[in-house]
SEBAZA-813017 format. One line per 10 residues: their letters; for each residue y, z, x of C-alpha. Coordinates in steps of 0.25 Angstrom, whole numbers, plus 5000, padded with zeros to 4 digits. Layout:
N
A) Y:Z:X | ... .
This chain:
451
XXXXXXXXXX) 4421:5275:5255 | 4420:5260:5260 | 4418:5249:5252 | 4415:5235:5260 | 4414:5220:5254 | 4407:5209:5260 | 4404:5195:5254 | 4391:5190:5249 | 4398:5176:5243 | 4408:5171:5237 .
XXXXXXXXXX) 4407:5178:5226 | 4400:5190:5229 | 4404:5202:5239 | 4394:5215:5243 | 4404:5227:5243 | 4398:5240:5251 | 4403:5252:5247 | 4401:5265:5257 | 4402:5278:5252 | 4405:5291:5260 .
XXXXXXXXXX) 4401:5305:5257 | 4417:5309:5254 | 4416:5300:5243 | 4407:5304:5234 | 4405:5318:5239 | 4419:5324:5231 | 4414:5317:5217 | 4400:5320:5217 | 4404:5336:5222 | 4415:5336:5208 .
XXXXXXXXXX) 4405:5331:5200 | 4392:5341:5205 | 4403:5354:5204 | 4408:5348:5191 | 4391:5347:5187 | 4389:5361:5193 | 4397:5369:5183 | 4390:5363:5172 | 4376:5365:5176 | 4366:5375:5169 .
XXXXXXXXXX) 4355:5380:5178 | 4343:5390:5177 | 4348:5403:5190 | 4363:5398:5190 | 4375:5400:5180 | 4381:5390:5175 | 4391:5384:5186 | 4383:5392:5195 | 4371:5382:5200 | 4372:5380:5215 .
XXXXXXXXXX) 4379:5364:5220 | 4367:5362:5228 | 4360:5363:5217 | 4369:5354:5208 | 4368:5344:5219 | 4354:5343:5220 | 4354:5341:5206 | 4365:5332:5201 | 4370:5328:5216 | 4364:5314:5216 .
XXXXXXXXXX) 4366:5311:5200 | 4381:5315:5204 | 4380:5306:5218 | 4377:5294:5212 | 4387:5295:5199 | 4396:5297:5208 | 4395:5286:5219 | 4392:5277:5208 | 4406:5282:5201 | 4412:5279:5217 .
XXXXXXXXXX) 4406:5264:5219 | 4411:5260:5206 | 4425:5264:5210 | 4424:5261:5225 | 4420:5245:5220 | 4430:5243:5208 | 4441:5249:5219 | 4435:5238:5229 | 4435:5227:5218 | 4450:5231:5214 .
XXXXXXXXXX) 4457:5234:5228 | 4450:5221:5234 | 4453:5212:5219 | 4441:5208:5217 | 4435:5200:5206 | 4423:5204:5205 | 4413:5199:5194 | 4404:5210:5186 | 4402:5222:5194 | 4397:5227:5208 .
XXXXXXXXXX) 4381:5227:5207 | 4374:5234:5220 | 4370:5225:5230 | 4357:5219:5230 | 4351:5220:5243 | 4360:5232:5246 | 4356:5246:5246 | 4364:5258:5244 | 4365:5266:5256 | 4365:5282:5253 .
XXXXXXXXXX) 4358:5295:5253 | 4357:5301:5240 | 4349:5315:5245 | 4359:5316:5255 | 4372:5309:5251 | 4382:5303:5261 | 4388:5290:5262 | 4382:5279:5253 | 4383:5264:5253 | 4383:5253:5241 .
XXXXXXXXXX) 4382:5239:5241 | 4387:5231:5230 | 4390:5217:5227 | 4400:5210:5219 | 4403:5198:5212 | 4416:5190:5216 | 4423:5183:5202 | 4425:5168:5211 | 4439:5164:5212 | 4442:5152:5200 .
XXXXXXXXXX) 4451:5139:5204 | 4458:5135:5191 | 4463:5120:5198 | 4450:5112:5191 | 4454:5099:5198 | 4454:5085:5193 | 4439:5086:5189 | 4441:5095:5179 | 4440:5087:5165 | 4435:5089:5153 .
XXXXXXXXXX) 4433:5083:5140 | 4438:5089:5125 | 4430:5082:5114 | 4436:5079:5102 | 4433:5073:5087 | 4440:5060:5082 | 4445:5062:5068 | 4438:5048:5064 | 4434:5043:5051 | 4419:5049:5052 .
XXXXXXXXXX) 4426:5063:5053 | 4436:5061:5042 | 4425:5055:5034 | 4417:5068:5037 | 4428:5078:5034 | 4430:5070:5021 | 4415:5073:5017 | 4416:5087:5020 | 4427:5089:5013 | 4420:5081:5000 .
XXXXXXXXXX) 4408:5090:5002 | 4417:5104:5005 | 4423:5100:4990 | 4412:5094:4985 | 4403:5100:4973 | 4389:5103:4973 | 4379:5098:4960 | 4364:5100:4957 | 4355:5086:4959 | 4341:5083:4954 .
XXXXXXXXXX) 4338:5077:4967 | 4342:5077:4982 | 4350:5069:4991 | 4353:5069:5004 | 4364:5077:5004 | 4358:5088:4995 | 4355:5102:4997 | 4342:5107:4993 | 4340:5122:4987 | 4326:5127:4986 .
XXXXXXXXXX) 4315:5135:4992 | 4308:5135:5003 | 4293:5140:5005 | 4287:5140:5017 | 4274:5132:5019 | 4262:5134:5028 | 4253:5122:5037 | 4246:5118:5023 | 4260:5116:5015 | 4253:5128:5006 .
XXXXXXXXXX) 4266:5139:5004 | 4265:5150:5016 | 4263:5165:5010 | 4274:5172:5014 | 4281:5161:5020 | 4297:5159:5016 | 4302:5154:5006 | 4316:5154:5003 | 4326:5148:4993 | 4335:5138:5003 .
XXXXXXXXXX) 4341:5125:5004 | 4341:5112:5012 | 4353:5103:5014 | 4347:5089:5015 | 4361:5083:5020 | 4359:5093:5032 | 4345:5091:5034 | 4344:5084:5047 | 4328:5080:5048 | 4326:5066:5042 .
XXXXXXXXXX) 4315:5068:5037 | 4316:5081:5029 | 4331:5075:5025 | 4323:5063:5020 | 4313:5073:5011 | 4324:5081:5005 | 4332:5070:4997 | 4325:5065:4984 | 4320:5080:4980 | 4322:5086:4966 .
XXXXXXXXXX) 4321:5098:4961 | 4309:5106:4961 | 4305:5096:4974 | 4297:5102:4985 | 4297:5097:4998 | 4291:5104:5012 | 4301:5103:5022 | 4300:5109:5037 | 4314:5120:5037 | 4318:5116:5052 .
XXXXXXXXXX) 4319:5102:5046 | 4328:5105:5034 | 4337:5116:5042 | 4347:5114:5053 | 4343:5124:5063 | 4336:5138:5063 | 4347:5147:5057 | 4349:5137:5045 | 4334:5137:5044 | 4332:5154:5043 .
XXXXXXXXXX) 4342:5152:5032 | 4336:5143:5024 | 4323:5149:5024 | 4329:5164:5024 | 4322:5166:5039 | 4325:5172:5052 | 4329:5166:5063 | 4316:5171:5070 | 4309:5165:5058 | 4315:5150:5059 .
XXXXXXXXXX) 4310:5150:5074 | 4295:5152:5069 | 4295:5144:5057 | 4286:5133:5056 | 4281:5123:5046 | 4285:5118:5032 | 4293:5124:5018 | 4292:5119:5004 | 4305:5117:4999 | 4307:5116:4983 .
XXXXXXXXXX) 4319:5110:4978 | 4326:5119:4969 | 4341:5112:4969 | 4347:5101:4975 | 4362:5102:4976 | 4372:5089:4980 | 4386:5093:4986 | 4396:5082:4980 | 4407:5079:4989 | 4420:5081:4981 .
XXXXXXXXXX) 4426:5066:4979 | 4438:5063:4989 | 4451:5063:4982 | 4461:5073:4978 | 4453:5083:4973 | 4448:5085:4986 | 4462:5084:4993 | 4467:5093:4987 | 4454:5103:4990 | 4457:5102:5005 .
XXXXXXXXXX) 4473:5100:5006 | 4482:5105:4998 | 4485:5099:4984 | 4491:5086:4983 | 4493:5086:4998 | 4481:5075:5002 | 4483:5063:4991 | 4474:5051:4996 | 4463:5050:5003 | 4470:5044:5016 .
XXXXXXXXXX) 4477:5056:5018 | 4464:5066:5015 | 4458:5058:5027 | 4471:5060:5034 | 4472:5076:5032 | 4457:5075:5036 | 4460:5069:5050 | 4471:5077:5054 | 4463:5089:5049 | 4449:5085:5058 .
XXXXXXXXXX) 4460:5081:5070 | 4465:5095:5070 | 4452:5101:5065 | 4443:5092:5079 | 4456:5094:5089 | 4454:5110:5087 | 4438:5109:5088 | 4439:5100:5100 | 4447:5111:5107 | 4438:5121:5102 .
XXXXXXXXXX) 4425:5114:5108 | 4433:5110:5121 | 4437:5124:5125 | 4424:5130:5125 | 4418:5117:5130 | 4431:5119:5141 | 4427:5132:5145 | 4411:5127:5147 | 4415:5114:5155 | 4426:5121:5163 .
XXXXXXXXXX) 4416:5131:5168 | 4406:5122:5172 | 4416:5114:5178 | 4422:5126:5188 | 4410:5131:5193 | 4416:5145:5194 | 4406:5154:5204 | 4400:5165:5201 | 4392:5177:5208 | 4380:5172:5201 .
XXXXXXXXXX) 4369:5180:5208 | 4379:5193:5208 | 4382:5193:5193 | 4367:5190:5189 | 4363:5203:5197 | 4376:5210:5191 | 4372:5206:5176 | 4357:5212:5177 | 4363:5224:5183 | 4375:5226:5175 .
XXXXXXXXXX) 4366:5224:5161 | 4363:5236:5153 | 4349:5230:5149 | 4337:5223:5160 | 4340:5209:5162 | 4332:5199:5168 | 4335:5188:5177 | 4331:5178:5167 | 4341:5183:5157 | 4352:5184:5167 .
XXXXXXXXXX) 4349:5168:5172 | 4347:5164:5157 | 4362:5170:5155 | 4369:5169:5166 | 4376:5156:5165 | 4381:5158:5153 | 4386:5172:5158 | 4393:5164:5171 | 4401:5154:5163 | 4406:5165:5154 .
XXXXXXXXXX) 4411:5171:5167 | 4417:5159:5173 | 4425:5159:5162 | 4430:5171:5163 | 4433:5170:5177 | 4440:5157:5173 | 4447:5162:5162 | 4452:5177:5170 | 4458:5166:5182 | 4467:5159:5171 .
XXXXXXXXXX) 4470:5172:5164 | 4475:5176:5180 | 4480:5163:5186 | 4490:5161:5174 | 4494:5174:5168 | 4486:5173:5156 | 4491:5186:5145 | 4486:5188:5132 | 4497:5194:5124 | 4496:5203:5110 .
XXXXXXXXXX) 4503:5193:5102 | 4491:5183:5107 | 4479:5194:5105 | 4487:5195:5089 | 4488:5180:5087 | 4473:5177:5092 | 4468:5190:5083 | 4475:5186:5072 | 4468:5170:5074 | 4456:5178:5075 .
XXXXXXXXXX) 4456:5186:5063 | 4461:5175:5054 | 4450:5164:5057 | 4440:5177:5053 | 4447:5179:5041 | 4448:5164:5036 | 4433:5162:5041 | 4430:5171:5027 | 4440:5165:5020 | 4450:5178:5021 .
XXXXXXXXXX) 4463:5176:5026 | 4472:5185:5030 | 4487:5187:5029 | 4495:5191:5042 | 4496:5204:5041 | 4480:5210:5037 | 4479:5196:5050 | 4487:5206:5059 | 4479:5219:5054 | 4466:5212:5056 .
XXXXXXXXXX) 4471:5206:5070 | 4475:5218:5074 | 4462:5223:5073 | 4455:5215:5080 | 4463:5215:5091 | 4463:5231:5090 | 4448:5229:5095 | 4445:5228:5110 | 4434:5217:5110 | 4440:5207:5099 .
XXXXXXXXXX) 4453:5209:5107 | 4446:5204:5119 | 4438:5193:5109 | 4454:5188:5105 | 4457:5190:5120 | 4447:5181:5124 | 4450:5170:5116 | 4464:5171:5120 | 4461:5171:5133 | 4451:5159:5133 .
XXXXXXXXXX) 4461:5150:5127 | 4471:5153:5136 | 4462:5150:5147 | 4457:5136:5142 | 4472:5132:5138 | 4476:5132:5154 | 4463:5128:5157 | 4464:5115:5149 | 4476:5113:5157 | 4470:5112:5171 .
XXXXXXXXXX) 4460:5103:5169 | 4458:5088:5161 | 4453:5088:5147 | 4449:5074:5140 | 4447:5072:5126 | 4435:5066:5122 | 4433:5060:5107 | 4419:5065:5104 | 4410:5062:5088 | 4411:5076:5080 .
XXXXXXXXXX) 4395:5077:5082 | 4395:5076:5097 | 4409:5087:5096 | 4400:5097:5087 | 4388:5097:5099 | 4401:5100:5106 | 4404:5109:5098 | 4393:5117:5096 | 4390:5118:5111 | 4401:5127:5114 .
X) 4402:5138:5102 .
């Protein structure tokens, strides 16, 4: 056997494996002898049947398993004795043919190509800045806080006629072009938020309406966005893409939330009794709340924006045109190039990060421990837990940890999380991060961009 390397770039090497006759000819003679004493054929006992016969049969089949079974082994030795970091797999080459006769079998050569992981410097250089977004705790945020609070506490009464902050609950019929009702159409028992409702003109037609009103309202209109819309007329998501045209609406009941009144009622709701006294120090408690409550999101949206921004910023090479041909090969199912173009960006980033993530993990000696994997489960499970308003105590929080971790893919999951955090913690350090004070609207766009 002899396996040669040879570079096509920088990240990509051809790697020509030669094989002699000596080195299959041993495995392939086991396995046919092995094949022979099992085989059942008409003018020979069993065990009986002549080798030339078994070769001609099964020596091919047996061949190829078997010099497939060798390249495999012959390349992973080459990658491991020579340290290579590779990226996917070797795929054959494209413009190379293997060279071999399969009726008369004796030294046969294969062409491969791989892709080269590229080498990734962790000195970012003065350039390397980025921003952190954060909220200011200002007057209009208490204030806002303080309303939701009102509202979170407040009481909800029947009124005869609608405001602007109203719900509507009613029925909603669907119409056709001449306003008669459409047969079959839906009709559904629902309701509309007017305060939420963010079309003018449609807000402007819901306030003023009693009992028993009708009113014919377009459902994209009075809704915030498709899934909102399916619920309230009890549709599919492939129905809201087709709807078109108007609803009747009759009003059926109006209900008003009435904000709880600010005093010590509502104190003692949200802290404990007797511990908030004035209103001063309500707006105080609130403040340090929202300081601790935006410090904690801000990091949140920063370190998955960090990770985006630090990616682009790096321009870490890939093998492009090797792993595009590797994933259409390497998938179990056709795909085409248009699926692999439509993806592939997203599937290069992903692997950047790795490859920044597994030099970090390398460069300083990164470890997870047990007592890390424990403490991160145990977070893990008792966020779930409270999400459903059932807290645990410590030990069914240790029983339940356990568990998870007992499982090899939410280890990895907890893994993961560890491992990123550790990551973007020395990161931080080796580069220059500015806060920048930004309105809660504009942070929420932030926000929403990296989820």
């Amino acid at each position: 056997m002899n396996i040669t390397q040879e570079p096509i770039d920088a990240l990509r090497a051809q790697v020509t494996v030669k094989l002699e006759k000596q080195d299959y000819e041993g495995r392939c003679e086991k396995i046919l002898q092995h094949q022979r004493k099992q085989i059942v054929m008409p003018g020979f006992r069993k065990g009986k049947v002549p080798m030339d016969i078994v070769k001609k049969q099964y020596g091919k089949t047996v061949l190829a398993d078997e010099l497939n079974k060798l390249l495999s082994e012959s390349l992973q030795k080459h990658i491991s004795e020579n340290k290579l970091h590779v990226l996917g797999n070797p795929i054959p080459a494209e413009e190379q043919e293997e060279n071999g006769d399969w009726d008369n079998p004796d030294a046969f050569t294969f062409t491969y190509e791989l892709g080269l992981a590229p080498e990734v410097d962790l000195k970012f250089g003065w350039r390397a800045r980025f921003t952190r977004h954060t909220i200011p705790v200002d007057k209009k945020a208490i204030d806002n806080r303080v309303l939701d609070m009102q509202r979170q506490h407040g009481t909800v009464s029947d009124v005869e006629v609608s405001e602007e902050k109203d719900m509507l609950i009613g029925t909603f019929v669907q119409l056709e072009e001449s306003g008669a009702q459409l047969e079959g159409g839906i009709t559904n028992k629902s309701s509309i938020s007017i305060e939420f409702t963010d079309d003018k003109a449609s807000k402007d037609n819901l306030i003023g309406l009693s009992i028993g009103s009708d009113i014919v309202v377009d459902p994209h209109k009075v809704s915030k966005n498709h899934e909102d819309l399916g619920k309230m007329l009890g549709i599919s998501h492939e129905q809201v893409h087709a709807l078109k045209g108007d609803f009747k609406f009759t009003v059926e009941e109006i209900k008003r939330l009435n904000p709880h009144d600010v005093g010590q009622s509502l104190f003692d709701k949200i802290y404990p009794k007797g511990e908030v006294k004035d209103e001063k120090d309500f707006r105080s408690r609130i403040e340090k709340d929202l300081e601790g409550h935006f410090d904690r999101d801000a990091e949140w949206v920063f370190r998955r924006r960090f990770i985006v921004d630090l990616i682009e910023y790096m321009k870490i090479p890939l093998p492009e045109v090797f792993l595009k041909r590797w994933i259409k090969l390497s998938n179990d199912k056709p795909v085409t190039e248009e699926q692999i173009e439509s993806e592939f960006a997203g599937y290069a980033d992903s692997l950047r990060w790795q490859l920044l993530q597994q030099t970090v993990m390398k460069d300083q000696e990164m470890k997870i421990t047990a007592e890390e994997l424990e403490s991160e489960a145990r977070k893990f499970v008792g966020a779930q837990y409270a999400q459903y308003g059932m807290p645990l105590d410590e030990e069914a929080m240790d029983t339940v940890a356990k568990g998870v971790l007992a499982k090899d893919e939410e280890r990895r999951k907890i893994a993961d999380v560890i491992i990123e955090r550790k990551v973007v913690d020395f990161l931080k350090t080796k580069v220059s991060i500015k806060d920048k004070s930004i309105s809660y609207e504009k942070f929420s766009e932030l926000a929403a961009e990296v989820k």
